[in-house]
C-alpha positions in Angstrom: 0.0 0.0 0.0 1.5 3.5 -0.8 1.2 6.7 1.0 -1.4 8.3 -1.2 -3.7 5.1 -1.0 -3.2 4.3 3.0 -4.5 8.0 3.6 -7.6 7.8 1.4 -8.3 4.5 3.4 -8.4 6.9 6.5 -10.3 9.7 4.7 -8.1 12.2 5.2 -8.3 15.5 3.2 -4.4 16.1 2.7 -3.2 18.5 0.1 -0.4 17.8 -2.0 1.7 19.8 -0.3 0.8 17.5 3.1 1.6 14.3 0.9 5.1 15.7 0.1 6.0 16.8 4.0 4.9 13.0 4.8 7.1 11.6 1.7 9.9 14.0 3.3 9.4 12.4 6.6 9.8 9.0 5.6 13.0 10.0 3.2 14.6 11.5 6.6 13.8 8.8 8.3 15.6 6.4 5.9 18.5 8.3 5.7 19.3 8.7 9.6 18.8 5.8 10.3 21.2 4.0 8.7 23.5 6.0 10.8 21.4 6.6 14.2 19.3 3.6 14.2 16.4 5.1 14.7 13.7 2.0 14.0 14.0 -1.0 13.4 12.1 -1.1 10.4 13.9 -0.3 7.0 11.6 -1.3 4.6 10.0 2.5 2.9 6.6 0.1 2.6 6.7 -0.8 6.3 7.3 2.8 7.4 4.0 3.5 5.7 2.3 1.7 7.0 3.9 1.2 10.9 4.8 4.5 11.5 2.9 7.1 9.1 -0.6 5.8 8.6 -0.3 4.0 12.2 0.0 7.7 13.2 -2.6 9.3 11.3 -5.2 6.3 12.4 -5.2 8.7 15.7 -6.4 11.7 14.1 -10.1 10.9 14.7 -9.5 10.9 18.5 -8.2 14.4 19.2 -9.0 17.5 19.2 -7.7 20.7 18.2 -5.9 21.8 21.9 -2.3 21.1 22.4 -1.0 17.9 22.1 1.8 16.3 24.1 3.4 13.1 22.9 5.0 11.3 25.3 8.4 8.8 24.1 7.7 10.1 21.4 10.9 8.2 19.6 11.4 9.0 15.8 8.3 11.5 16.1 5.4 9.0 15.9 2.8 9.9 16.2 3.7 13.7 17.0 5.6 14.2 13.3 2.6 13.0 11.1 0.2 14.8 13.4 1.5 17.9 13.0 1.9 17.3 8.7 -1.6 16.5 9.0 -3.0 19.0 11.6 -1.1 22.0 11.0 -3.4 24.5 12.8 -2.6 22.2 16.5 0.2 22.8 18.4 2.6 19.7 19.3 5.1 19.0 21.5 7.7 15.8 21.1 9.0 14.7 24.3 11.6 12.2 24.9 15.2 11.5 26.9 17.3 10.7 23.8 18.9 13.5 22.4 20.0 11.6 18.9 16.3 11.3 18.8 14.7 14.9 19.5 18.0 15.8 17.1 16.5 13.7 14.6 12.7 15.4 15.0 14.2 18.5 15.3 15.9 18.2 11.9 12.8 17.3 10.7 10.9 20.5 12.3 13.1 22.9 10.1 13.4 20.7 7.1 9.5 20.0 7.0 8.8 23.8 8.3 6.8 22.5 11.2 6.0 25.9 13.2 3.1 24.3 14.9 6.0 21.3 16.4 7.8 22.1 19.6 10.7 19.5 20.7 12.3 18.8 24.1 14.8 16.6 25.5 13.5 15.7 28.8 12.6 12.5 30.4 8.5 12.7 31.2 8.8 12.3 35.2 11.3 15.4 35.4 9.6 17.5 32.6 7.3 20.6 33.9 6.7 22.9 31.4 4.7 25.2 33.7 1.5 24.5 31.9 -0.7 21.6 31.2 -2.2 19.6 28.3 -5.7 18.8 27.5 -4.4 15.8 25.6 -1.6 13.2 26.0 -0.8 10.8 23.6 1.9 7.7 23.6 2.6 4.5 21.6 4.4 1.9 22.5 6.4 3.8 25.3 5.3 2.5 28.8 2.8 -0.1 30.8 -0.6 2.1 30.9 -0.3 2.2 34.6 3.5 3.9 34.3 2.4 6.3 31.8 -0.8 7.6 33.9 1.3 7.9 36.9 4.1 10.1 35.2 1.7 12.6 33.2 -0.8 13.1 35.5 0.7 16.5 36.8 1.2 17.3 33.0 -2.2 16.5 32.2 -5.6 19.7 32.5 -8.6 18.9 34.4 -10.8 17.0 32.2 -7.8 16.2 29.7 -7.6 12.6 28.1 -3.9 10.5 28.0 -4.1 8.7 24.5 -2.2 5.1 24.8 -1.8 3.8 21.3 -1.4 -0.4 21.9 -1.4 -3.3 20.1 -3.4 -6.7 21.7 -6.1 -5.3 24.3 -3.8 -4.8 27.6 -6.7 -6.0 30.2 -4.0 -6.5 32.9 -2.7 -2.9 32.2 -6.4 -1.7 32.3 -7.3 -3.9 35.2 -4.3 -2.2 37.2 -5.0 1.4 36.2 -8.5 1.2 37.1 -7.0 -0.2 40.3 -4.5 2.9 41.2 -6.9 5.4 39.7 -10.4 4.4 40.3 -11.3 8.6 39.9 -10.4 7.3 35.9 -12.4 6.8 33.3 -10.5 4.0 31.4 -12.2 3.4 27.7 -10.8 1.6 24.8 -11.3 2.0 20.8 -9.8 -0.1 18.2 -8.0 1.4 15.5 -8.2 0.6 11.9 -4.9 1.1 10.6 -4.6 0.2 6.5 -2.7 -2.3 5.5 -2.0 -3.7 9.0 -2.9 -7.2 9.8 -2.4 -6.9 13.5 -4.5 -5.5 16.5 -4.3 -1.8 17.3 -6.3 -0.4 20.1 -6.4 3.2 21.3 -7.1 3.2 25.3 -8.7 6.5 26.7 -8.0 7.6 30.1 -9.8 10.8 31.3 -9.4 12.4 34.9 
């Protein structure tokens, strides 16, 4: 499945110019990490579908407020995100400098204004404001992550846990610590992917 063809599947309005920041992203991506190791995927046709459209499948969820991604790696979801949602300001968060190095690269090259980065791990960082949404994949247990953004996190806001196979001990132990939570669970339709996805919801 190609780029073009895995964002129709989402119905996504991109404009051309979008479809060439993504293409951009992927090309950056191939060329530092054969050098930085950034995935472990190498395969262009992977990246499309693992990384970008895996990314974009969140789009539906949120809303227009500021968006903190948590681990957020290579940039996924945050880097996608932001091609797609230019008008929503995001912030990239994560410990390893040759990674927010990386995504920072890719802020100037892709002339992300809306993108913030920061080299921080997420129990130290305190920005001095909070986020009505917070969004991670494939970074920590579900109980680990709620603990460490919850003084990061609005009244009202939602953390957004991308994960594969429904994680009902994860679930069963942060409805545990937080019973004040409201724990909910989507699954995610990601084209091209023949594996589970599910989005997990938790709301203070």
């Amino acid at each position: 499945m190609d780029l073009q063809q895995g964002i129709q599947a989402l119905e996504l309005s991109l404009d051309p110019y979008q479809i060439e920041q993504l293409e951009g992203l992927l090309d950056g991506v191939e060329k530092w990490n054969r050098v930085y190791n950034l995935t472990r995927i190498t395969q262009r046709s992977q990246m499309i579908i693992l990384h970008v459209l895996d990314s974009l499948a969140l789009a539906p969820a949120l809303t227009d407020a500021p968006l903190l991604d948590v681990g957020s790696g290579a940039g996924f979801p945050g880097l996608p995100l932001a091609i797609a949602r230019p008008y929503q300001e995001i912030v990239l968060l994560d410990s390893a400098q040759k990674r927010t190095r990386f995504t920072t690269q890719m802020k100037g090259q892709l002339g992300l204004e809306n993108l913030s980065v920061v080299t921080d791990r997420v129990e130290l960082y305190r920005p001095g404001y909070t986020f009505d949404q917070i969004t991670a994949r494939a970074f920590a247990p579900l109980p680990d992550l709620v603990t460490w953004v919850q003084g990061l996190l609005s009244p009202g806001g939602k953390i957004l846990a991308m994960k594969g196979q429904y994680p009902d001990k994860e679930i069963a132990k942060t409805r545990e610590l937080f019973p004040q939570a409201q724990v909910d669970f989507s699954v995610l339709e990601v084209p091209g992917l023949d594996a589970e996805r599910h989005l997990i919801e938790v709301q203070f």
